[in-house]
C-alpha positions in Angstrom: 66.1 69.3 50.9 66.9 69.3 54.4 69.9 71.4 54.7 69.6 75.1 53.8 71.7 78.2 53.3 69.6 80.8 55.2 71.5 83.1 58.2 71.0 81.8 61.8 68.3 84.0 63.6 70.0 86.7 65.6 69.4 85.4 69.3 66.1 83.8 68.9 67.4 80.7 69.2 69.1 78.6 72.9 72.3 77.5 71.8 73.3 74.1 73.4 76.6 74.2 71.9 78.8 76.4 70.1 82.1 75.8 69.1 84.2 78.1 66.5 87.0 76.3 64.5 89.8 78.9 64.9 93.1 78.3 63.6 95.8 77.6 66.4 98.4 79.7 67.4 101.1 77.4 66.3 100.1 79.0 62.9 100.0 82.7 63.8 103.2 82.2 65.2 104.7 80.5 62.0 103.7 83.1 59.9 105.1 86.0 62.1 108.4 84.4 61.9 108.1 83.8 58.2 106.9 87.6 57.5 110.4 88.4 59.7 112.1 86.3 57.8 111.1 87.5 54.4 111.2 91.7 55.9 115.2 90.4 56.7 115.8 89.0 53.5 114.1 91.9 51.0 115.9 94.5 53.4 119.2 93.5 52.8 118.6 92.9 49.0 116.0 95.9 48.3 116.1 98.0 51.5 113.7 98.9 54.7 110.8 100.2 52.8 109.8 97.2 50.4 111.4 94.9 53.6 109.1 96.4 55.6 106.5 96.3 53.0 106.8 92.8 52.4 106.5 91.7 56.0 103.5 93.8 56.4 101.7 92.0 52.9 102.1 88.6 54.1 100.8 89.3 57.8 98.0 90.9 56.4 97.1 88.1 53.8 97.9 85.8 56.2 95.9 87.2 58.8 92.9 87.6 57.0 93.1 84.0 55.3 93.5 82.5 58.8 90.7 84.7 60.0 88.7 83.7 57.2 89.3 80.2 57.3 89.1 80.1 60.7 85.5 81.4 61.5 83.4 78.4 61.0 80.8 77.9 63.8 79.2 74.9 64.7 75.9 75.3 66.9 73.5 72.8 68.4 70.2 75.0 68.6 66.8 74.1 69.7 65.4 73.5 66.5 68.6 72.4 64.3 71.9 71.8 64.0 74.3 74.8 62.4 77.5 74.3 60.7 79.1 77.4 58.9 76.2 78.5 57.1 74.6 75.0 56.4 72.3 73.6 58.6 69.7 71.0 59.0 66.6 70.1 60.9 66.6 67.7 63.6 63.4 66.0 62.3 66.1 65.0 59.5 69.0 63.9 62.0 69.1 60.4 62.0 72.4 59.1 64.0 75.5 60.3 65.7 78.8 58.9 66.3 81.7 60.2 67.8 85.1 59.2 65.9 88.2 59.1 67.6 91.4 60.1 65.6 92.1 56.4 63.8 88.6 56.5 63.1 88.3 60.2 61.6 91.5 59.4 59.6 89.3 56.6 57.8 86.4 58.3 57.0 87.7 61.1 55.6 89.8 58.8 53.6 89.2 55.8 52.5 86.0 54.9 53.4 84.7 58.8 52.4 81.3 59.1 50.7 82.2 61.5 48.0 78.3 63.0 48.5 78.8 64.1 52.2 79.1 67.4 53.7 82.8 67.9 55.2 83.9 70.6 57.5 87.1 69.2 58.1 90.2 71.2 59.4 94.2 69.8 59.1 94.7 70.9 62.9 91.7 68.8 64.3 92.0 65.3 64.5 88.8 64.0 65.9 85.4 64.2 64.2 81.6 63.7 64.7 79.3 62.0 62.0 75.9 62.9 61.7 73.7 60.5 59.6 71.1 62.5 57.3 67.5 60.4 57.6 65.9 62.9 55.3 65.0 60.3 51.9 65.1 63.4 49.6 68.9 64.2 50.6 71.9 63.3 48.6 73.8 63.6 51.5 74.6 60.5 53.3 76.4 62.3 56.4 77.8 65.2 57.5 81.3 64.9 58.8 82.8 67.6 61.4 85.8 68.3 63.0 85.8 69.4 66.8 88.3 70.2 69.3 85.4 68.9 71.7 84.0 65.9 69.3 82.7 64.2 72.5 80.6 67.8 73.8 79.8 68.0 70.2 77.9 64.3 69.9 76.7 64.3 73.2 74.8 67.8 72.5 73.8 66.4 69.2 72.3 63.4 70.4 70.6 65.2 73.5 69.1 67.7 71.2 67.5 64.1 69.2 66.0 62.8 72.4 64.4 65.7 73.0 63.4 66.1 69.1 61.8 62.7 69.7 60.1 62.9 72.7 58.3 66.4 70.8 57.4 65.0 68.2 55.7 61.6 69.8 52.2 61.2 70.0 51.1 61.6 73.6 50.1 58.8 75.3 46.6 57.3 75.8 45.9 57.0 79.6 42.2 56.3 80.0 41.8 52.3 79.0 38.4 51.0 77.5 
């Protein structure tokens, strides 16, 4: 299989692009004012200590969900493509495509492949498709969310030229 589980090297590795799909502020800031909102309401009923407490318990579950949730990292490496912890080959990279917002909305819809690898995120509206060429992978596609989807496809398919032009046999200059 092309795609494997295996921890990135530790700075062996040129990154060409790395992107890291934190959660926005717009959802700190709604769970501050919902943790205020629930300190208020258990204070007046059960008083400043479990207010307090409660306010505190949903900051720090929220904070480390978000954290959590948030940490993805996409990287475009010399020798393969990282997403969170899966990554692939660029000998097995067939195609990229850069899908604007209408676009994204369809194909992680309707026209989904139930066999692809998502890393999809509610706040991101644009995506980048990478076709899988590898014959012994289920995986049709890999579909990823970006704030930069166009950086993100332009790096991919730069990294395939170059893959390419490795990988072809060198050509033949004396003539016969």
């Amino acid at each position: 299989m092309s795609a494997s589980q295996q921890q990135p090297p530790s700075g062996a590795e040129r990154s060409f692009y790395t992107e890291r799909l934190w959660v926005p502020i717009g959802w700190w800031v709604l769970t501050i004012l919902f943790a205020l909102s629930l300190l208020v309401a258990v204070l007046f009923y059960l008083g400043p200590w479990f207010g307090v407490g409660a306010g505190l318990l949903v900051m720090v579950v929220m904070g480390a969900a978000f954290l959590r949730y948030g940490r993805e990292q996409i990287r475009v490496e010399s020798d393969r493509l990282w997403v969170g912890a899966a990554n692939i080959e660029w000998s097995y990279v067939g195609d990229v495509q850069f899908l604007d917002e209408p676009a994204t909305r369809l194909r992680r819809g309707r026209d989904s492949d139930a066999r692809a690898y998502l890393v999809l995120r509610p706040y991101l509206r644009q995506a980048v498709e990478v076709t899988i060429a590898d014959q012994n992978d289920p995986t049709p596609y890999w579909l990823i969310n970006s704030r930069a989807p166009q950086g993100l496809a332009a790096a991919i398919s730069a990294r395939i030229a170059e893959h390419h032009q490795e990988m072809s046999p060198p050509r033949d200059t004396f003539e016969s």
